[in-house]
Structure formats: C-alpha cells, structure tokens
N, CA, C and O atoms as a DFTB+ gen file, in Angstrom:
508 C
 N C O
     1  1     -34.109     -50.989     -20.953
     2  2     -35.246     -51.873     -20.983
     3  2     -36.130     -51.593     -19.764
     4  3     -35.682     -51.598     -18.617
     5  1     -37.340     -51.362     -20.055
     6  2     -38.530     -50.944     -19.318
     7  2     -38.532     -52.432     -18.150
     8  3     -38.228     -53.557     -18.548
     9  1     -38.861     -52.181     -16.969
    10  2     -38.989     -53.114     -15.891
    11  2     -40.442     -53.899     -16.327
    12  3     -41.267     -53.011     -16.546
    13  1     -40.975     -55.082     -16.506
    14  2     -42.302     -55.523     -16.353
    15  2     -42.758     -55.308     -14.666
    16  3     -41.991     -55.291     -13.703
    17  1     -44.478     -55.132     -14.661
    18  2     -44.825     -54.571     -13.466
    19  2     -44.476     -56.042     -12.751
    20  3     -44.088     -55.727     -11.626
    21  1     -44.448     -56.910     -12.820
    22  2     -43.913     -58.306     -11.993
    23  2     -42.397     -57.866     -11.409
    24  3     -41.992     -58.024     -10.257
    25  1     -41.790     -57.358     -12.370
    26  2     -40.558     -57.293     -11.711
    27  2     -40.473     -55.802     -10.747
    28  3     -39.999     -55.675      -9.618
    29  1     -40.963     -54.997     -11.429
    30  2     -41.320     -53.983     -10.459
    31  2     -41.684     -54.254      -9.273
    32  3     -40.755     -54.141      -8.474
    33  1     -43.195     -54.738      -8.579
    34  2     -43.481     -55.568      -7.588
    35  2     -42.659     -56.182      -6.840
    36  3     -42.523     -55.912      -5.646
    37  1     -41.937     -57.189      -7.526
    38  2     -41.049     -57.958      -6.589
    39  2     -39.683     -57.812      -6.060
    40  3     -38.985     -58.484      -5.301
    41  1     -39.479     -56.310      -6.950
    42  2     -37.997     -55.672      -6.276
    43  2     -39.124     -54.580      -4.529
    44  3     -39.079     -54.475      -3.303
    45  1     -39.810     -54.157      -5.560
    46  2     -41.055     -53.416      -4.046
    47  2     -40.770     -54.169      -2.863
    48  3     -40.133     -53.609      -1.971
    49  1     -41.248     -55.677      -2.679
    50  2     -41.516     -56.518      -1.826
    51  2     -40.255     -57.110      -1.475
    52  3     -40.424     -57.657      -0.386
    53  1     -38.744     -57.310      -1.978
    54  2     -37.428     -57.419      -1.887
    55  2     -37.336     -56.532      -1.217
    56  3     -37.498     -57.042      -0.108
    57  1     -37.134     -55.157      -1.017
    58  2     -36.590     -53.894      -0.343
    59  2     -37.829     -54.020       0.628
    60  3     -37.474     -54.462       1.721
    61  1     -38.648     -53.862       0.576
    62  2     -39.605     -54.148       1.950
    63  2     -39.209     -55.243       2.924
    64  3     -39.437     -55.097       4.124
    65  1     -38.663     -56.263       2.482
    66  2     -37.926     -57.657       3.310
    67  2     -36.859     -56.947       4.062
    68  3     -36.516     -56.697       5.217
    69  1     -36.521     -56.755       2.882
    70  2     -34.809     -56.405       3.481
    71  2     -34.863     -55.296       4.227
    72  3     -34.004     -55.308       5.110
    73  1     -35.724     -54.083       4.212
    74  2     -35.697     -53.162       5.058
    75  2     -36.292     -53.769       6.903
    76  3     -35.944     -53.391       8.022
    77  1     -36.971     -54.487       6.588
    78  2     -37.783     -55.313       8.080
    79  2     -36.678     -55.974       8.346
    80  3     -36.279     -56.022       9.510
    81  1     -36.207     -56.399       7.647
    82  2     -35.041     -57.582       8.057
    83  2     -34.386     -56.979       9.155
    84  3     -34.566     -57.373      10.307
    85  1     -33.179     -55.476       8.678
    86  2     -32.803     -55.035       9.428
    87  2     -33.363     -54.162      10.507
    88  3     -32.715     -53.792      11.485
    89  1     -34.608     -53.860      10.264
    90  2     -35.031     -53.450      11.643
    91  2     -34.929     -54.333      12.490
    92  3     -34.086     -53.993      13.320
    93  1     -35.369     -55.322      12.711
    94  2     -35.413     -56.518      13.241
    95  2     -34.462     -56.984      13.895
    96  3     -34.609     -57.215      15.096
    97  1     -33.217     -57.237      13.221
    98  2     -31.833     -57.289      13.490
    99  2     -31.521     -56.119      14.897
   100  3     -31.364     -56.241      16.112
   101  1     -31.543     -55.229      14.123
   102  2     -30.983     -53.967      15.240
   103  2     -32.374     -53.690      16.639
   104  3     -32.015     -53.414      17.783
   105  1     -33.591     -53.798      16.347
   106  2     -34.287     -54.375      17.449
   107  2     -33.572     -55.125      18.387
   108  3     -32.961     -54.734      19.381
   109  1     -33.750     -56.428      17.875
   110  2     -33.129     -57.711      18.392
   111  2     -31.578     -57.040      19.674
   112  3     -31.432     -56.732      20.857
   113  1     -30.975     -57.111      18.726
   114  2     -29.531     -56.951      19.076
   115  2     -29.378     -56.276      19.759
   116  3     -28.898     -56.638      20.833
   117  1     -29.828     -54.340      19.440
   118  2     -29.567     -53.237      20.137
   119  2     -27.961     -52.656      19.960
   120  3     -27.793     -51.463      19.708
   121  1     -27.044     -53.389      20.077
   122  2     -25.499     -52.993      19.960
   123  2     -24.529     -54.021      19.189
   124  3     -24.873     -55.163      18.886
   125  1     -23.343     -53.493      18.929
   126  2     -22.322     -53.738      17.900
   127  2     -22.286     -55.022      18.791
   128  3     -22.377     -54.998      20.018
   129  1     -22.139     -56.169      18.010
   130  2     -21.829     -57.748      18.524
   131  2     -20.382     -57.467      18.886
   132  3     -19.987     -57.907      19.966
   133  1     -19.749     -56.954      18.304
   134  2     -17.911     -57.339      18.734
   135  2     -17.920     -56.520      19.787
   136  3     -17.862     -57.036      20.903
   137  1     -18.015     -54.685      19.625
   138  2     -17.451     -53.699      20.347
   139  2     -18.531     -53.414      21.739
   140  3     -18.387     -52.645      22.689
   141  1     -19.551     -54.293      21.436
   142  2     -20.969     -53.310      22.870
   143  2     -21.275     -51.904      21.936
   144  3     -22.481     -51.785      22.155
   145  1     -21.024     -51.112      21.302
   146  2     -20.549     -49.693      20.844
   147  2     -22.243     -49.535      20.461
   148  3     -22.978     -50.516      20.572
   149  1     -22.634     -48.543      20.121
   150  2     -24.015     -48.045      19.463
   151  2     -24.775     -46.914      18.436
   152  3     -25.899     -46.638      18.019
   153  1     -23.195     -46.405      18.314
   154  2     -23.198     -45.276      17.105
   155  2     -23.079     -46.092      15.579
   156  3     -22.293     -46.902      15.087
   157  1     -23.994     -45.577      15.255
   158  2     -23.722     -46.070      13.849
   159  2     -24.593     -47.310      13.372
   160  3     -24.066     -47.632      12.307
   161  1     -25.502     -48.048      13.579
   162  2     -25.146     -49.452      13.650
   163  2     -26.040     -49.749      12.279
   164  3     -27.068     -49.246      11.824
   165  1     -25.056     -50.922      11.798
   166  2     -25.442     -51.664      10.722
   167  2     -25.861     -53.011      10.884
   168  3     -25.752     -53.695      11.902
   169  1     -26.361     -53.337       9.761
   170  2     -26.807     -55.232       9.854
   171  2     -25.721     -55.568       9.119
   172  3     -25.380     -54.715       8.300
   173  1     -24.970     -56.727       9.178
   174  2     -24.421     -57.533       8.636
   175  2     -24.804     -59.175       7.646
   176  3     -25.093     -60.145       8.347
   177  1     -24.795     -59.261       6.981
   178  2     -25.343     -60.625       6.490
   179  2     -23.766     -61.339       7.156
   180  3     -22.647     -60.832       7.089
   181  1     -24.184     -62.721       7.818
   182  2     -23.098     -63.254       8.288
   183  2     -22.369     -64.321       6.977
   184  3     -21.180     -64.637       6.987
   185  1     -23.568     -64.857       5.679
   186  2     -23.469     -64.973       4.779
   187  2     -23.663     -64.575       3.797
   188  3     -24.850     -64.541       3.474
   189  1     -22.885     -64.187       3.038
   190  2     -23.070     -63.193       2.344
   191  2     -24.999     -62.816       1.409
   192  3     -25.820     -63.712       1.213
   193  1     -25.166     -61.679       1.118
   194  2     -26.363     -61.180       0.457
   195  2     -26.593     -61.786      -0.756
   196  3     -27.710     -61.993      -1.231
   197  1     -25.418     -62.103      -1.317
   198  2     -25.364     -62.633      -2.649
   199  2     -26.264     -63.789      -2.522
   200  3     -27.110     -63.881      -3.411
   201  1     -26.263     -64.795      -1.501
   202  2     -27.284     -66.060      -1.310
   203  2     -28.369     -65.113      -1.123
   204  3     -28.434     -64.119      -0.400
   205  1     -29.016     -65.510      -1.744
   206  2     -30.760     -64.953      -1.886
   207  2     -31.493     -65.949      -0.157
   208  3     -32.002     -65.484       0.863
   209  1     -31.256     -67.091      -0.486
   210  2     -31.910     -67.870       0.303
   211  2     -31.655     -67.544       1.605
   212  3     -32.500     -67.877       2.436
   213  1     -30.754     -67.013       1.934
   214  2     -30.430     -66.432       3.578
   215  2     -30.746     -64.978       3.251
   216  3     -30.987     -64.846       4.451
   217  1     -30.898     -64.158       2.917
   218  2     -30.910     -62.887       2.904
   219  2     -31.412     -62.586       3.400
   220  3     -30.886     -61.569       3.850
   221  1     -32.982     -62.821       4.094
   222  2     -34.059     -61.685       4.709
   223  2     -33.473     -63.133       6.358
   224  3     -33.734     -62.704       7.482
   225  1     -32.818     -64.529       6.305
   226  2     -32.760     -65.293       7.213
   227  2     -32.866     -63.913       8.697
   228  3     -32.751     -62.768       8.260
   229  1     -33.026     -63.995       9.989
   230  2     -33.070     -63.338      10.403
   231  2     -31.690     -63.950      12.015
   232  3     -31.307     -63.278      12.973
   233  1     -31.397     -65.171      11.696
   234  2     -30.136     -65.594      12.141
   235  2     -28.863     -65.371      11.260
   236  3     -27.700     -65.310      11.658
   237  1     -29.370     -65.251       9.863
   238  2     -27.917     -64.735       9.174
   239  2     -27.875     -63.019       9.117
   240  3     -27.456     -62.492       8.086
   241  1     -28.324     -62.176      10.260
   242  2     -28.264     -60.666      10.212
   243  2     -27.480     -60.912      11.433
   244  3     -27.381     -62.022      11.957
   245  1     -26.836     -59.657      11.938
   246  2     -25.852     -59.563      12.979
   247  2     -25.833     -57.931      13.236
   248  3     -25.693     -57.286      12.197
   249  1     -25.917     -57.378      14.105
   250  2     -25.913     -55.995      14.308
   251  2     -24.337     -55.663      14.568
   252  3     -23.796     -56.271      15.491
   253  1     -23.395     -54.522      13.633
   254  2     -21.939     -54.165      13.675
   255  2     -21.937     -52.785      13.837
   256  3     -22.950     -52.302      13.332
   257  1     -21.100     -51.840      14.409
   258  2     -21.493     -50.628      14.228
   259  2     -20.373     -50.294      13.153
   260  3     -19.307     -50.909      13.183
   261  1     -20.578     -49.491      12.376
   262  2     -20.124     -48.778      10.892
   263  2     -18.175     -49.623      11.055
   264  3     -17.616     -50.371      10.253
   265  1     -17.824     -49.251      11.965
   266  2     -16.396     -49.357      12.127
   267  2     -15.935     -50.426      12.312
   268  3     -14.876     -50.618      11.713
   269  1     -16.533     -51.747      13.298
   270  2     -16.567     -53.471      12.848
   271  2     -17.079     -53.450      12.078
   272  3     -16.050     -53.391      11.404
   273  1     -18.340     -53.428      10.866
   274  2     -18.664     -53.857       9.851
   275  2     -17.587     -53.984       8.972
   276  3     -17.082     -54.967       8.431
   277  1     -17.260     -52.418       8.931
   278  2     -16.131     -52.368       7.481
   279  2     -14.560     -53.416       8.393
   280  3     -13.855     -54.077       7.631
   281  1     -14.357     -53.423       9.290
   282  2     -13.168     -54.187       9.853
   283  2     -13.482     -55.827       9.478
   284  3     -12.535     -56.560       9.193
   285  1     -14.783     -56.309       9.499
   286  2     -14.878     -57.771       9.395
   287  2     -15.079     -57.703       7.614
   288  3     -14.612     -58.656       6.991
   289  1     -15.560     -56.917       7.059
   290  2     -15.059     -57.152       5.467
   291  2     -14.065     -57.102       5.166
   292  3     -13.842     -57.653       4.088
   293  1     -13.284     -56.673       5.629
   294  2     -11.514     -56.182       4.925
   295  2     -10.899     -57.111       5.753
   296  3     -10.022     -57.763       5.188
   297  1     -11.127     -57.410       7.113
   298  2      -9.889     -58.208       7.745
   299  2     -10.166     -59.365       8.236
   300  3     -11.250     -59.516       8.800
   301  1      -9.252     -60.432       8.131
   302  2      -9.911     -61.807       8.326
   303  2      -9.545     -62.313       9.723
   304  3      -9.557     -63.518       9.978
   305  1      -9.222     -61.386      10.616
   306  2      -8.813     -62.034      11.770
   307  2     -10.206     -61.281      12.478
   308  3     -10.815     -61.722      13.452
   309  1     -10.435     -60.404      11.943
   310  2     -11.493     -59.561      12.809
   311  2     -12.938     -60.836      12.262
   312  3     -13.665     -61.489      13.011
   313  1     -12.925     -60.811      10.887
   314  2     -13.998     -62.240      10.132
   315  2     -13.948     -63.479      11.376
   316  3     -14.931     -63.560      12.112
   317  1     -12.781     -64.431      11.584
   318  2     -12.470     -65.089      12.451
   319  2     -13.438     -64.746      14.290
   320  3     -14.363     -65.372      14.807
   321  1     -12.683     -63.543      14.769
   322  2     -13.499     -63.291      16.297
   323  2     -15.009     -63.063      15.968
   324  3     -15.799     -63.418      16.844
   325  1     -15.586     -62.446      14.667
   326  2     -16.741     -62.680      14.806
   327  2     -17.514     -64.173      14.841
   328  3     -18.511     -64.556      15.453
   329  1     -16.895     -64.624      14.207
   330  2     -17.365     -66.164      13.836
   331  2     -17.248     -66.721      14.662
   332  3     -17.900     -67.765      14.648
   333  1     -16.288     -66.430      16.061
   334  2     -16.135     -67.230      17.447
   335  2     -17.550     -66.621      18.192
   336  3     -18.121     -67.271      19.067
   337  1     -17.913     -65.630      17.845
   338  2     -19.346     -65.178      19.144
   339  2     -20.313     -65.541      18.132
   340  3     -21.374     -65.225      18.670
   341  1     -20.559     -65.954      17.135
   342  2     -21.965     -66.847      16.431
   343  2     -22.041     -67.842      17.111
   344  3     -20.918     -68.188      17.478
   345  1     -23.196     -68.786      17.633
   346  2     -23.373     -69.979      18.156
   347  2     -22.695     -71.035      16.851
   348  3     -22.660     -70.850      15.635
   349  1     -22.338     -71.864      17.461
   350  2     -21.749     -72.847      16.303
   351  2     -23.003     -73.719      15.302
   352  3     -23.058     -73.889      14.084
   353  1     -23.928     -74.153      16.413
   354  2     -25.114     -74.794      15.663
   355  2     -25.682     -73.354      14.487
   356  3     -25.694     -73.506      13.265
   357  1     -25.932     -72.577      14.894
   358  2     -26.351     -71.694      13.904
   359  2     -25.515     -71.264      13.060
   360  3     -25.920     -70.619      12.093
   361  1     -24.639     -71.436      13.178
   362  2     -23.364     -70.804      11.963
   363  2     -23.301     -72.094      10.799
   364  3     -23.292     -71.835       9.595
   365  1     -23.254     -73.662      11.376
   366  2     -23.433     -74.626      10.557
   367  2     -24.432     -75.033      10.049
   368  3     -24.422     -76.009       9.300
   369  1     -25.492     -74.375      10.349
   370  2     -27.198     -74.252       9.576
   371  2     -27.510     -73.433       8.572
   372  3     -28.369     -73.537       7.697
   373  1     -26.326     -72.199       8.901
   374  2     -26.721     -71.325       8.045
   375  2     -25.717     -71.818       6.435
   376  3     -26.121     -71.723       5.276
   377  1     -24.470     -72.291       6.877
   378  2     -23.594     -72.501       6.230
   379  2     -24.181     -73.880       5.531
   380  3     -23.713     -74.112       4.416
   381  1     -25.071     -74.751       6.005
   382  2     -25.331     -75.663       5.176
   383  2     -26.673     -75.329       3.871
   384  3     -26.847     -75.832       2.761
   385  1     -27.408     -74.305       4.600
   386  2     -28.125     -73.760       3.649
   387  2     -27.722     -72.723       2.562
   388  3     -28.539     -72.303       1.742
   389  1     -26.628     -72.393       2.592
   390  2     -25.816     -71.416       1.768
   391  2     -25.445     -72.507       0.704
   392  3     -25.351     -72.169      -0.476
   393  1     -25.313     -73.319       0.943
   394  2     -24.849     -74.263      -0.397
   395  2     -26.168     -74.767      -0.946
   396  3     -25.997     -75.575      -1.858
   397  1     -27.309     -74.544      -0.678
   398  2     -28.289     -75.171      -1.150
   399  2     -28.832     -74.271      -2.264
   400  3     -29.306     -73.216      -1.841
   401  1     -28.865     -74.414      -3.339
   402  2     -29.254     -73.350      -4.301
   403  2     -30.695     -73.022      -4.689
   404  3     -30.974     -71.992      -5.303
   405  1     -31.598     -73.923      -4.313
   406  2     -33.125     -74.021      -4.312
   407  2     -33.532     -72.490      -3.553
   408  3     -34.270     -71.715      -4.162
   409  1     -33.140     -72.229      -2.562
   410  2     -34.158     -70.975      -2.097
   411  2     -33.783     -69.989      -2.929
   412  3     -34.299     -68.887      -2.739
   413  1     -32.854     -70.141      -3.984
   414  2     -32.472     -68.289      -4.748
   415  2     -33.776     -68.268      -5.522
   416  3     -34.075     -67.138      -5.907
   417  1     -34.362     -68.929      -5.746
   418  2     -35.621     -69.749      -7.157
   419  2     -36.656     -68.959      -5.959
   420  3     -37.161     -67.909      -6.355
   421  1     -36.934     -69.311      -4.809
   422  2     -38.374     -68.884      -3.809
   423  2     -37.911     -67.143      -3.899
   424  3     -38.635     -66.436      -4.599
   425  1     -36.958     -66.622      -3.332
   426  2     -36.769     -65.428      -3.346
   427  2     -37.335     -64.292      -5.157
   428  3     -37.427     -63.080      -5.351
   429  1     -37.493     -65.120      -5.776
   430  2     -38.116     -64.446      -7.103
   431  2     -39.561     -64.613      -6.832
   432  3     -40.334     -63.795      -7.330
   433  1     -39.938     -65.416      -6.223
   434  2     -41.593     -65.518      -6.163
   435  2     -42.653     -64.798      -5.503
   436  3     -43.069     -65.504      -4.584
   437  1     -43.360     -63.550      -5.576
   438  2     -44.258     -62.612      -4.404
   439  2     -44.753     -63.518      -3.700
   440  3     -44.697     -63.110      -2.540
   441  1     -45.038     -64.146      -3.720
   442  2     -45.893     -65.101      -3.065
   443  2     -45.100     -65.437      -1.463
   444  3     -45.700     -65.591      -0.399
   445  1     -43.521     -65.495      -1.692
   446  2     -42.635     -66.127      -0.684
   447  2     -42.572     -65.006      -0.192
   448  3     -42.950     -64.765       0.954
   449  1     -41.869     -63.765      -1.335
   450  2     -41.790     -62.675      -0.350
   451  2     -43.251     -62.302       0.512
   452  3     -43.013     -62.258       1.719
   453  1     -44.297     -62.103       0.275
   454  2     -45.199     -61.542       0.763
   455  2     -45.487     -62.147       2.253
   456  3     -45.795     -61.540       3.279
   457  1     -45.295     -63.474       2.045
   458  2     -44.825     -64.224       3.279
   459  2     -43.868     -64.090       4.452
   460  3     -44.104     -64.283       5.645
   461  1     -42.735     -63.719       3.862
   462  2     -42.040     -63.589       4.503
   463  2     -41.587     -61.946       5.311
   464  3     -40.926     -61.690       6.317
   465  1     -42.431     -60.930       4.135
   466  2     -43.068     -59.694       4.805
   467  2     -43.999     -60.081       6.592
   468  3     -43.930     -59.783       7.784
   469  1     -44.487     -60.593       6.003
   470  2     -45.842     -61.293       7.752
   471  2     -44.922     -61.817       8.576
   472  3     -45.100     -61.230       9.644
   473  1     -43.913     -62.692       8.717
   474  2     -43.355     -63.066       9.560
   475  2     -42.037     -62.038       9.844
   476  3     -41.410     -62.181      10.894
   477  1     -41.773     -61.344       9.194
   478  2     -40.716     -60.431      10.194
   479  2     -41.511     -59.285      10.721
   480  3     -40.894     -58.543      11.485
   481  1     -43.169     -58.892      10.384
   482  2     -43.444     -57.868      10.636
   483  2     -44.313     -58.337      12.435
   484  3     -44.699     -57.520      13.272
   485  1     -44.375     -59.650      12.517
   486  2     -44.099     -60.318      13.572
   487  2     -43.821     -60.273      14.737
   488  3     -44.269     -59.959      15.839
   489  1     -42.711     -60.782      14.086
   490  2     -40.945     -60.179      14.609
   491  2     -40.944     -59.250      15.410
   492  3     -40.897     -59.206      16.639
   493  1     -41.009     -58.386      14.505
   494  2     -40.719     -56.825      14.967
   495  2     -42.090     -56.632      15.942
   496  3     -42.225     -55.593      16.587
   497  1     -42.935     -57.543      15.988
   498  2     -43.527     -56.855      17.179
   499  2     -43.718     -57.948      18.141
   500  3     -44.875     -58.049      18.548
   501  1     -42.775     -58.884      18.656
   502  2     -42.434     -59.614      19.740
   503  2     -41.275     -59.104      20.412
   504  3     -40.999     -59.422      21.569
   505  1     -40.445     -58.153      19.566
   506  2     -39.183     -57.642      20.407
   507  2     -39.455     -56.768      20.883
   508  3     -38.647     -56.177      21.599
C-alpha cells in the first residue's frame, strides 16, 4: 500500500525530530552518563520510544556509549544505577507523562511536529 503524501510528510518531520533530538542529547551531554567513556555514543530514550509523547522529550534522551546502552537494555541492575544518576523530580515527570496517552494523538499531527522541529533547533543552538 502506497504511503498518502500526509503520511509521507509526517514520517519526513518524525525522523527530522528524532534526528535533532539526538543531536541535542549528545551536544548537551558530551559523554556516556554511567562510564564518562566517548567512543561510540548513543541516545537513550530513558522511557521507552514506544511512548510517542516522550520521544523527541529532550529530558527523556540520555547520552550511553554503544556498550552501557546495550548493558542497560539487557541488564536490570545496570537499568537500576542508571535510574540512580536521573534526577528523581525528572524521572517522576517523565514517568507520569508516560502513562498519559493524549500526546501519542499530537505526535501524528505536522503541525506539533513542525513545532517541535523550532524548539530543538533552538536547542541546539544554546548549547
């Protein structure tokens, strides 16, 4: 099934988020949150991607380098020490908006994304 140009567009403007997102992130951060380390480095969603409504959040990204990333997916004690260096107020903000199902509905809309393109592109130029 052929994409409609709406949906075309708004996967465009999805991968444009998400690509700023993590610049942003690794701006921000500069090094692996657990190790200091700097080879490699990835963004992490601290809640998962699957929530639309946190996805481009720019407090739910976390900079890991390749080797904690894959250690805090697979292991839950390594999940645990990360979750001790998140601030607690922000970990329970993010976690209360993860249950809120209303922003997966804004994340379909250009309008939000296009928005939310301007404010990380921002971002990226206050860091």
């Amino acid at each position: 099934m052929k994409k409609t140009p709406i949906a075309s567009i708004r996967k465009k403007l999805q991968n444009k988020a998400e690509s700023l997102w993590k610049q942003y992130c690794k701006q921000r951060d500069k090094v692996c949150l657990l190790c200091g380390g700097n080879h490699i480095l990835q963004v992490h969603h601290i809640f998962s991607r699957k929530n639309r409504g946190l996805f481009i959040d720019v407090q739910n990204g976390i900079v890991l380098c390749r080797d904690c990333h894959c250690s805090v997916t697979y292991n839950d004690s390594t999940k645990e020490t990360l979750r001790r260096k998140i601030d607690p107020a922000t970990y329970d903000r993010l976690y209360e908006q993860s249950l809120d199902r209303r922003p997966f509905l804004e994340w379909k809309k250009i309008a939000y994304l296009e928005q939310q393109i301007l404010i990380l592109e921002d971002l990226i130029k206050e860091v």
